[in-house]
C-alpha positions in Angstrom: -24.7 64.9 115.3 -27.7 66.2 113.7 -29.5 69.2 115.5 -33.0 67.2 114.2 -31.8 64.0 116.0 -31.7 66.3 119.5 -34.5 67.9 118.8 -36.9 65.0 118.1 -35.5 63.0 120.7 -36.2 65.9 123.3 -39.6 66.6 121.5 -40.4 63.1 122.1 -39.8 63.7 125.9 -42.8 66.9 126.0 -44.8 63.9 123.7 -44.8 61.5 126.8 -47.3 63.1 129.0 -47.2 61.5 132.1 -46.6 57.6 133.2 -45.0 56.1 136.1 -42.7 53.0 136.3 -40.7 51.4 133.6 -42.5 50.6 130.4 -40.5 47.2 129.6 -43.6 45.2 128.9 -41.9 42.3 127.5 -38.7 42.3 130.1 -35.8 42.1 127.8 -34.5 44.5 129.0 -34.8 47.1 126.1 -37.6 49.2 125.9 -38.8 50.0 122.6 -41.0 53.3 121.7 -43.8 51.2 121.2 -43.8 49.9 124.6 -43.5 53.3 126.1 -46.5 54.4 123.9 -48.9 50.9 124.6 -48.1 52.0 128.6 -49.1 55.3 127.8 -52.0 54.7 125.8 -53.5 52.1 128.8 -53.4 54.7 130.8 -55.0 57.4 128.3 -52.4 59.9 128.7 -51.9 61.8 125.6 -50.6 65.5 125.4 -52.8 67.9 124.4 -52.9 69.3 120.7 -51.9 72.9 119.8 -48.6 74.6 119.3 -45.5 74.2 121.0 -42.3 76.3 120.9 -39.9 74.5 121.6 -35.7 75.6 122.7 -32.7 73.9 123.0 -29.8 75.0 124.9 -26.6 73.8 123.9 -24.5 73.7 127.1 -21.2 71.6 126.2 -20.1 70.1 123.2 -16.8 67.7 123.5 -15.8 66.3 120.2 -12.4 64.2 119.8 -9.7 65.9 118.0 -11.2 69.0 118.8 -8.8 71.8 118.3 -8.3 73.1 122.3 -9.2 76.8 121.1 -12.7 75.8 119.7 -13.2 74.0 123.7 -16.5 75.2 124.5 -17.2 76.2 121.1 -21.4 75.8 120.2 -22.0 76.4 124.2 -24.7 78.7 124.6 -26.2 77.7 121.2 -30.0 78.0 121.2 -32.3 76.3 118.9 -36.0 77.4 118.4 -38.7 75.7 116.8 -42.0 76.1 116.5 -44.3 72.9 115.9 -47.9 71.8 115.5 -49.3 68.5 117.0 -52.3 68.2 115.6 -55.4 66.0 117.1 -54.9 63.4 114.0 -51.2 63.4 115.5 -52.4 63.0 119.1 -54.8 59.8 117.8 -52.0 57.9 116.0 -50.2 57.7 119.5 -46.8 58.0 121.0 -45.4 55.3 119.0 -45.4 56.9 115.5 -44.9 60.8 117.0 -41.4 59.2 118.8 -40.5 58.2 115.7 -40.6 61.1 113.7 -37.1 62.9 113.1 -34.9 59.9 114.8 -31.6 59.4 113.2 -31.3 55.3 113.3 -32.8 52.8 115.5 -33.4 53.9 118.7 -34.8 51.9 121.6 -35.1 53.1 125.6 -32.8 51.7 128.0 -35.1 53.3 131.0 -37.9 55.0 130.2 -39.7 56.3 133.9 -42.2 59.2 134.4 -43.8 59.2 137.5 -45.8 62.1 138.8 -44.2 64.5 136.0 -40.7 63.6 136.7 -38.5 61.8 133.9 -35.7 59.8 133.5 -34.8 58.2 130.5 -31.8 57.1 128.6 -32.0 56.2 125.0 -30.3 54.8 122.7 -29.8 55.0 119.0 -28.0 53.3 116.2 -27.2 54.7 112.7 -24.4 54.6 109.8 -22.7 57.4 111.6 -22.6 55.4 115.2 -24.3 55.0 118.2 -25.6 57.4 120.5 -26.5 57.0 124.1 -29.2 59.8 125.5 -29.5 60.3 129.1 -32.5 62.4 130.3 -33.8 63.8 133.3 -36.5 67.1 133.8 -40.4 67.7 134.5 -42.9 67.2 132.1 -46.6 67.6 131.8 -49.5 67.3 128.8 -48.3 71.1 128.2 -45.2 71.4 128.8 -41.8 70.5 129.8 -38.2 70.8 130.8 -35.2 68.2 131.4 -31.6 68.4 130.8 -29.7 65.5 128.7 -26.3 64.5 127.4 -25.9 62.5 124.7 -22.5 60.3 124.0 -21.9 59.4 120.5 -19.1 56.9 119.0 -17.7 58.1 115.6 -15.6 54.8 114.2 -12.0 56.0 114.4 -12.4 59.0 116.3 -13.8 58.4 120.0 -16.7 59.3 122.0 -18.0 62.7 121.3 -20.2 64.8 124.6 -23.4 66.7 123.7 -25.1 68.4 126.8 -28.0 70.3 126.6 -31.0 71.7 128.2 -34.8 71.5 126.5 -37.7 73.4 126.9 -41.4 72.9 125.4 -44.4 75.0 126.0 -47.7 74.5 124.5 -48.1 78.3 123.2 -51.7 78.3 121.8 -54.0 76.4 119.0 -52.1 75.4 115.8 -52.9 78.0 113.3 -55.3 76.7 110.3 -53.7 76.0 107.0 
């Protein structure tokens, strides 16, 4: 699993601002991230532009095969980033920013943020396997912080267990180039 993959799709959570109900528009029962940003953008919630640290807690990591002395192993590993979203960013809406960084096709399976609470699962497709997301935190235009675990299916191996722990905080104006 790639560390970009997590941290887009957790990135993409702090992108949603703030949106109640399900946003499956056309009620097949899959909700795409355009349908998440076209409820979004109705309501005119967008996130506000500046810099954002963002951190990733690793918290379990299950892999098949996994030798039982490396159990555990990548718990407690931390990820920080630091990342501009610009007002030309903020424009283009949800849709495209969602995108960015996603490894496969990925679609929502629920996608609800009502009153700055989230729940989500996602769900992506790629070469390597699918991956199912589930997520569940606060978020606001600013910031924003959830918990997830993500379930991948390597062909031939099994189901591999990601949990983690985000955290995003708009930390001042994006510095000029």
């Amino acid at each position: 699993m790639k560390h970009i993959t997590i941290i887009a799709a957790a990135g993409a959570m702090l992108l949603a601002g703030c949106s109640g109900g399900t946003a499956d528009a056309d009620g097949d029962g899959e909700i795409t991230a355009k349908e998440v940003a076209d409820k979004s953008k109705a309501e005119g919630i967008k996130p506000e532009p500046g810099l954002y640290k963002s951190t990733i807690t690793m918290t379990e990591l299950d892999v098949p095969g996994m030798p039982a002395e490396m159990k555990g192993h990548g718990a407690g590993q931390v990820i920080t980033t630091e990342d501009c979203l610009t007002q030309e960013e903020v424009d283009k809406g949800f849709e495209e920013l969602m995108k960015q960084g996603q490894n496969g096709e990925c679609s929502y399976e629920t996608f609800n943020l009502n009153g700055g609470k989230l729940d989500a699962v996602m769900v992506c497709k790629s070469p390597e396997g699918s991956a199912r997301m589930t997520m569940s935190g606060t978020t606001s235009a600013t910031s924003s912080e959830f918990t997830a675990e993500s379930k991948m299916n390597f062909e031939g191996m099994g189901e591999a267990t990601l949990k983690f722990t985000g955290k995003h905080e708009r930390i001042g104006d994006c510095k000029a180039k």
